[in-house]
N, C-alpha and C positions, 0 to 999 in steps of 0.2 A: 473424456477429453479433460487434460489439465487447463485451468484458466488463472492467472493472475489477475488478483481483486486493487487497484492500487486506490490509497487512501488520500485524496486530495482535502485541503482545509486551508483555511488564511491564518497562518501564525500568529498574526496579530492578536486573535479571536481566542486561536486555539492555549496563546501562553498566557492570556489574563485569567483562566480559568485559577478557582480555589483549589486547595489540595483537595475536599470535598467534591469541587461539582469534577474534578479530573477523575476520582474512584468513582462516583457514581459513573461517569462513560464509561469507563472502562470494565464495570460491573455488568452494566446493560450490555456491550457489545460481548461479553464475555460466554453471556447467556444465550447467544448468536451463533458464537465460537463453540460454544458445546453440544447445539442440536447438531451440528454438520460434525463435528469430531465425533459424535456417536453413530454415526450414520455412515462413518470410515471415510468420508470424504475432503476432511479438513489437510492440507498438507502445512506447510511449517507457516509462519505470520512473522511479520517484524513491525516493527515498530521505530520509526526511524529518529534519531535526534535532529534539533532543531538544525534547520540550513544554516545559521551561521558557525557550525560545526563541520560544513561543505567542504570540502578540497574540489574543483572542477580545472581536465586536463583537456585542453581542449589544444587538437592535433588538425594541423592543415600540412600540405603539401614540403612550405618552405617552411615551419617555425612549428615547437609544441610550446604552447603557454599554461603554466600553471596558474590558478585565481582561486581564492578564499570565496565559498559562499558558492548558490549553487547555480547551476548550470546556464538559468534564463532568468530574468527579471519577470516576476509573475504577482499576480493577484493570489493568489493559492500555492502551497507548496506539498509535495509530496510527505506525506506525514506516516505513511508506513505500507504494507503489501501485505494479502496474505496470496495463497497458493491454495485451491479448492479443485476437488475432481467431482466432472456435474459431467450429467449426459447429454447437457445440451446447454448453448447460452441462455436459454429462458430461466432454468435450473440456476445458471451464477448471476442473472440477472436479481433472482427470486433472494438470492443471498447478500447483496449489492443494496437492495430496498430494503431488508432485515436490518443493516447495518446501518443503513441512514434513517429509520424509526430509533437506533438505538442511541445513533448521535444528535443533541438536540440544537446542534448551530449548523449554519448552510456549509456544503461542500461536494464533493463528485466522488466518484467513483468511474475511475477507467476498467474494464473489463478487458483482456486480452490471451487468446487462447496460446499455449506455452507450447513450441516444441521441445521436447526434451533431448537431451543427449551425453551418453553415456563418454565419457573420457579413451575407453577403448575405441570407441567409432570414430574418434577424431583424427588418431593416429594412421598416418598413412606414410 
């Protein structure tokens, strides 16, 4: 089963880091990133820029509104996703706790199991 790992963090936190303590995260989660890539499991990861980089279209009934920034006023912002195939949630759970020993400031980790689908199957 495919699972989406999504990377939640408080920007606040996450942009006062040094260029130093930013390589050192991303060194440690990298070392994360490579047991599950040898293991065939890893599927692609992003890395997302900062929300106020956000475009949010937000579509109702009568009106579509465009707005700068992103979607919800939050404590935390989404700060990236990977894509991991486990054979169970304990397995992307097991990967979700690797990644928050690797990061050293608080944040979450959403776990979501992905269904896939191919462009051909949509068409009808």
């Amino acid at each position: 089963m495919l699972y989406a790992v999504f990377c939640y963090n408080n920007e606040n936190v996450t942009n006062t880091w040094s260029k130093e303590e930013d390589e050192r995260v991303m060194r440690d989660m990298a070392a994360v990133e490579r047991k599950y890539a040898e293991a065939g499991k890893l599927g692609p990861i992003a890395r997302l820029m900062p929300t106020i980089s956000a475009t949010t279209l937000r579509h109702s009934h009568a009106e579509t509104i465009i707005t700068d920034g992103p979607f919800a006023e939050t404590k935390e912002q989404l700060l990236g996703f990977f894509v991991i195939d486990c054979v169970s949630l304990d397995e992307a759970l097991e990967f979700a706790r690797d990644l928050g020993t690797a990061n050293p400031s608080a944040g979450s980790y959403e776990i979501r199991p992905l269904a896939i689908y191919k462009p051909s199957e949509l068409a009808s």
